[in-house]
C-alpha positions as CSV (number, residue, x, y, z in Angstrom):
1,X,148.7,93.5,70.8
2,X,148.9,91.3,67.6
3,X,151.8,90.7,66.1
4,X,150.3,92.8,62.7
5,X,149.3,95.9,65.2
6,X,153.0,96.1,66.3
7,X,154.3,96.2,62.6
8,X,152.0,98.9,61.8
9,X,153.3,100.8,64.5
10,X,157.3,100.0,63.5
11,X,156.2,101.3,59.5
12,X,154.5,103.8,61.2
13,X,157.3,104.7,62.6
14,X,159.3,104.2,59.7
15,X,160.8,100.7,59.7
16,X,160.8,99.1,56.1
17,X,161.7,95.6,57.2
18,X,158.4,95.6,59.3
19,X,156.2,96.4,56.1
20,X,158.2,94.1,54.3
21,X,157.0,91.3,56.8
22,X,153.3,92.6,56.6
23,X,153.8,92.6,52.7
24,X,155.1,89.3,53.3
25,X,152.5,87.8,55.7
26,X,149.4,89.2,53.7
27,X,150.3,89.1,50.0
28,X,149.1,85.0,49.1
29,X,145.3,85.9,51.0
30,X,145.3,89.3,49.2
31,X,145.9,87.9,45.4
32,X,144.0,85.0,46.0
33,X,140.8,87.2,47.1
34,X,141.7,89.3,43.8
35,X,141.9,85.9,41.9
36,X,138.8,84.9,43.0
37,X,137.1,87.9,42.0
38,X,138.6,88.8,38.7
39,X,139.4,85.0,37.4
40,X,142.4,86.8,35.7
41,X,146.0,85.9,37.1
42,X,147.8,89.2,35.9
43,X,144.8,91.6,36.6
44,X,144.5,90.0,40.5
45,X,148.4,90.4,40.5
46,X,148.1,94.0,39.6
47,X,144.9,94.7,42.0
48,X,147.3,93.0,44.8
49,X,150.2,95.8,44.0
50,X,147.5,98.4,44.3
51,X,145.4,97.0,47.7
52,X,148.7,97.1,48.9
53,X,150.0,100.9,47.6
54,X,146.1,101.7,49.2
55,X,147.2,99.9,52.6
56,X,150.2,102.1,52.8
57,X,149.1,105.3,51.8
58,X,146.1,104.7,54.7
59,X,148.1,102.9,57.3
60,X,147.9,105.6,59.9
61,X,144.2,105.1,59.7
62,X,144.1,101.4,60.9
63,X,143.1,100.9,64.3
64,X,143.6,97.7,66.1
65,X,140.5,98.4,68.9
66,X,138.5,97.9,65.8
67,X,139.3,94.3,64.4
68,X,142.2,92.6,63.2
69,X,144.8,94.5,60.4
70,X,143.7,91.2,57.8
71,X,140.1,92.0,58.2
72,X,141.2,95.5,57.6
73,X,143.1,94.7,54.8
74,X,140.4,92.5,53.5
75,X,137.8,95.4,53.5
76,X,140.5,97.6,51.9
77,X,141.2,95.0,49.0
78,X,137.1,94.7,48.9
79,X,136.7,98.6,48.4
80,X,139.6,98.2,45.9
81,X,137.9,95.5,43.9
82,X,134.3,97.2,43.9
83,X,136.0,100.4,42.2
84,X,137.8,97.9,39.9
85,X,134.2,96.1,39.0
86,X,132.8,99.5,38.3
87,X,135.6,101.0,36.3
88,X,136.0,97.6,34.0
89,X,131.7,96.8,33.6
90,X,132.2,97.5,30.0
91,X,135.5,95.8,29.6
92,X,134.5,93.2,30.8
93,X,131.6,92.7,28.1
94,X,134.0,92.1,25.6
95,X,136.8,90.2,27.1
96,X,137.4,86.8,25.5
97,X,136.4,83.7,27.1
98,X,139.9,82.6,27.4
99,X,140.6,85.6,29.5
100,X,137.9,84.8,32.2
101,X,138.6,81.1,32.7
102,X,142.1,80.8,33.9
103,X,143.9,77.6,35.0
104,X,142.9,78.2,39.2
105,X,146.7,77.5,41.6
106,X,146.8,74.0,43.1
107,X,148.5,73.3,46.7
108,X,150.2,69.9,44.9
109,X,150.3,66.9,46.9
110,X,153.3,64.8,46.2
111,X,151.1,61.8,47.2
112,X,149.1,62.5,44.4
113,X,149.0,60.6,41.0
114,X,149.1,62.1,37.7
115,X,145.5,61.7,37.1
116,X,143.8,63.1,40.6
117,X,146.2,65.8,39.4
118,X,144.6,66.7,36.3
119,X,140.6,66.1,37.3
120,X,141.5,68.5,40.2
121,X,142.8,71.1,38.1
122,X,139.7,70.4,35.8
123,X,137.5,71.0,39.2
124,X,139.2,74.2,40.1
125,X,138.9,75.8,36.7
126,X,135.2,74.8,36.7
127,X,135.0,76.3,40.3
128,X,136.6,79.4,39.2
129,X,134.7,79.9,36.4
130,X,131.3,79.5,37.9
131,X,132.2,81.9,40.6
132,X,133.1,84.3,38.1
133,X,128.9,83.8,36.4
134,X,128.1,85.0,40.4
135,X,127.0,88.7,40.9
136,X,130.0,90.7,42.7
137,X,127.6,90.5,46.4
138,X,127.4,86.9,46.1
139,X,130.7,86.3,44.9
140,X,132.5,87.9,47.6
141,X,130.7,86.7,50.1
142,X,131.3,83.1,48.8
143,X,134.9,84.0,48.9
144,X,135.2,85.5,52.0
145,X,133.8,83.0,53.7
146,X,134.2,79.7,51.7
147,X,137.4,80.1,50.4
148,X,139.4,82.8,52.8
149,X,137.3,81.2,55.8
150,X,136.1,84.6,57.6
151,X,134.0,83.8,60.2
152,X,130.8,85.8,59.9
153,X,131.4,88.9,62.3
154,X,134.5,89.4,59.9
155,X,132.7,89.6,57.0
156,X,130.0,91.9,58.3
157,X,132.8,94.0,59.3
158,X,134.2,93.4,55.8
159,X,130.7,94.0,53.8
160,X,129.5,96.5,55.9
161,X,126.4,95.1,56.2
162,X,124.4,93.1,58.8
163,X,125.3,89.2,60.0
164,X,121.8,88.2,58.2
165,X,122.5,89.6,55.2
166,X,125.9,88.0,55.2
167,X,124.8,84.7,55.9
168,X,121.6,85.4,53.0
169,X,124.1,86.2,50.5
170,X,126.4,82.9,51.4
171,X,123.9,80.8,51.3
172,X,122.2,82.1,47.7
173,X,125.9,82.2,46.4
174,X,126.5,79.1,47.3
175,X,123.2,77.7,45.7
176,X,123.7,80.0,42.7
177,X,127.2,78.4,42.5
178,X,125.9,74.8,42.5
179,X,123.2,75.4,40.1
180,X,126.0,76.8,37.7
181,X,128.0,74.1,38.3
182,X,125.5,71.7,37.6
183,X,125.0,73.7,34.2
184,X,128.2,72.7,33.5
185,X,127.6,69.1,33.8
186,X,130.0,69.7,37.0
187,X,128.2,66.5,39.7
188,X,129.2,66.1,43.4
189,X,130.9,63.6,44.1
């Protein structure tokens, strides 16, 4: 049994330190995937309090003889975000374009110099910014598997959908993505 199955059982069984550790152990995969949807810090922070409130409330229904808890977890936060997306579509309209293009969280490098620094930020905001042009079926599955790195039967699982539709929607994500990249003057390198 993974090491997430048996701290479902202890919670289940009413041991807080074990959802502490599953709190713990999931929370920086869970607000980046709301990060990477919403392109708003404080929203995916709030959305990561909820997908986690949702994971408690439905614990008892997780079953480990159906996948792993953080593919679980993963299609919990996805249900989350899909009622989020349809519950903000007219907000969403009217937000300002400062609120959609946040500054994206580097892993620093100490190795780095100042100014690798600052085009990589520049990068990542451009990054996040396209993904958030992408339609919420691309996006995700972008996401899913080019930024959380599901492999493809997790994702299906995940999606709910068929492994040839996952890997259609990956690839014209990811060509959608570079085209709006490119829009932005953003070139590979």
């Amino acid at each position: 049994m993974e090491q997430d199955a048996q701290l479902v059982q202890q919670c289940l069984q009413g041991d807080g330190s074990a959802w502490e550790e599953l709190v713990r152990r999931h929370t920086r995969r869970i607000l980046n995937i709301c990060y990477r949807f919403t392109g708003n810090r404080t929203e995916a922070e709030d959305l990561t309090q909820d997908v986690f409130l949702r994971v408690y409330r439905t614990l008892g229904s997780y079953r480990s003889a159906y996948g792993g808890f953080a593919t679980w977890m993963t299609s919990v936060t996805r249900n989350l975000l899909i009622d989020h997306y349809r519950r903000t579509k007219r907000d969403r309209m009217t937000d300002s374009l400062d609120d959609a293009m946040p500054v994206v969280e580097n892993k620093e490098s100490v190795a780095r110099r100042p100014d690798e620094q600052a085009l990589i930020g520049e990068l990542s905001g451009q990054v996040q910014s396209a993904l958030t042009r992408l339609s919420p079926e691309l996006r995700e599955a972008v996401i899913l598997r080019d930024l959380q790195q599901l492999e493809y039967s997790e994702i299906q699982r995940v999606l709910a959908v068929p492994e040839g539709t996952v890997k259609s929607r990956i690839n014209r994500g990811r060509i959608e993505l570079a085209r709006i990249l490119q829009q932005m003057g953003v070139r590979p390198s």
